[in-house]
C-alpha positions as CSV (number, residue, x, y, z in Angstrom):
1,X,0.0,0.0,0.0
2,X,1.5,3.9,-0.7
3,X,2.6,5.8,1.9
4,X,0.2,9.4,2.8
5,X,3.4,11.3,1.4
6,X,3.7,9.0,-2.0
7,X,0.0,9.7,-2.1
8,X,0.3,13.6,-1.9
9,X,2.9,13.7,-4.5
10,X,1.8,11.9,-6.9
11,X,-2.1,14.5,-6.9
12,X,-2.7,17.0,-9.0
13,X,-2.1,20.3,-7.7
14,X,-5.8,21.3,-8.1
15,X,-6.6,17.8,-5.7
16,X,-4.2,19.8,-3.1
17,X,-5.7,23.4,-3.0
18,X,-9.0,20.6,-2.5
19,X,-7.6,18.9,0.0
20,X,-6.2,21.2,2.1
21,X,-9.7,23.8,1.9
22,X,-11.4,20.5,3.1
23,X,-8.7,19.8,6.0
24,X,-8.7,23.3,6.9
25,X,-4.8,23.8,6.3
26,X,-3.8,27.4,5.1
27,X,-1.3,26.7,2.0
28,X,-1.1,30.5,0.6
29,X,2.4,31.0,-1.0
30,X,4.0,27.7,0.2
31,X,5.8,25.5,-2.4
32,X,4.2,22.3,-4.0
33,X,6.6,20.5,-1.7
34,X,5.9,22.6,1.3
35,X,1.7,22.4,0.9
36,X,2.4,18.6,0.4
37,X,4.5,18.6,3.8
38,X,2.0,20.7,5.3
39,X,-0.9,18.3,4.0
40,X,0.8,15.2,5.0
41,X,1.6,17.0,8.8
42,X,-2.2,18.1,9.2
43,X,-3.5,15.1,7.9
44,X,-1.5,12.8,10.5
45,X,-2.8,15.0,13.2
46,X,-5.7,12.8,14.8
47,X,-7.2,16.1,16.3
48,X,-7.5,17.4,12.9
49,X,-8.9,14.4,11.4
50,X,-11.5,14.0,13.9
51,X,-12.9,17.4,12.8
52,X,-12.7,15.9,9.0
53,X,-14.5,12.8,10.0
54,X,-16.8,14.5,12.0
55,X,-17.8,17.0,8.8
56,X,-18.4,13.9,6.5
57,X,-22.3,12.7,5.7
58,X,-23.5,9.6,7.2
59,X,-22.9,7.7,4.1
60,X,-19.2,9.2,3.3
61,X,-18.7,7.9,6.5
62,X,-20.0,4.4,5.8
63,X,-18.0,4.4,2.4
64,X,-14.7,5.4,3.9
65,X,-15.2,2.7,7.6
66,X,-16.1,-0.1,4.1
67,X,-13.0,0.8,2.5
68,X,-11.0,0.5,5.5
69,X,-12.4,-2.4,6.4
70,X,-11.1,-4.1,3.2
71,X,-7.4,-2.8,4.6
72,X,-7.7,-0.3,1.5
73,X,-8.3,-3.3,-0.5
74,X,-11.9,-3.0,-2.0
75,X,-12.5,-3.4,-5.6
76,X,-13.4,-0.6,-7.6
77,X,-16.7,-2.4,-8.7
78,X,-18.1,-3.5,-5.8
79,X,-17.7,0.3,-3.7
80,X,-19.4,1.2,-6.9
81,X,-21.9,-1.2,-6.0
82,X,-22.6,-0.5,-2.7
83,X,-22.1,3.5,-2.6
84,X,-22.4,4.9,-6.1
85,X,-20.0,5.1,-9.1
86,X,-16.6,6.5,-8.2
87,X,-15.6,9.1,-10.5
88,X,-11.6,10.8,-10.6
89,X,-12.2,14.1,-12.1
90,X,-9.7,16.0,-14.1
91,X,-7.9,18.8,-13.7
92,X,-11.1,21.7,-15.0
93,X,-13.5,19.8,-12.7
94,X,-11.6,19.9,-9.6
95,X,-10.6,23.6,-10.1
């Protein structure tokens, strides 16, 4: 399984401004390296991730405990199954 940090660099920039308004992390005139340090930090911070978890819908939630469940192991078609089609969207749609 990738690391959090493989993770982060290997997103589209546009997936980091998302991630970080969602996760509350201020990334104004950092780096790509520094907002992907800064992500990776905030993100291993279990206060800050409660607040995350907290701010998710009921079924989000459900999708994400299902997921982790699997050990990050589900197959694509069956989440797609049980919670709706899962959709990466480009660069445009994210910004």
């Amino acid at each position: 399984m990738r690391t959090l940090m493989v993770s982060l660099r290997e997103t589209d920039a546009a997936m980091l401004d998302v991630l970080a308004k969602r996760w509350k992390i201020d990334v104004k005139n950092l780096t790509t390296e520094e907002i992907i340090q800064t992500l990776h930090d905030g993100m291993l911070d279990p206060a800050r991730a409660e607040q995350v978890w907290d701010g998710l819908g009921d079924d989000q939630r459900a999708g994400l405990q299902a997921v982790i469940g699997t050990g990050a192991k589900m197959a694509l078609p069956m989440f797609n199954r049980l919670y709706g089609e899962y959709r990466k969207l480009g660069k445009g749609a994210i910004q």
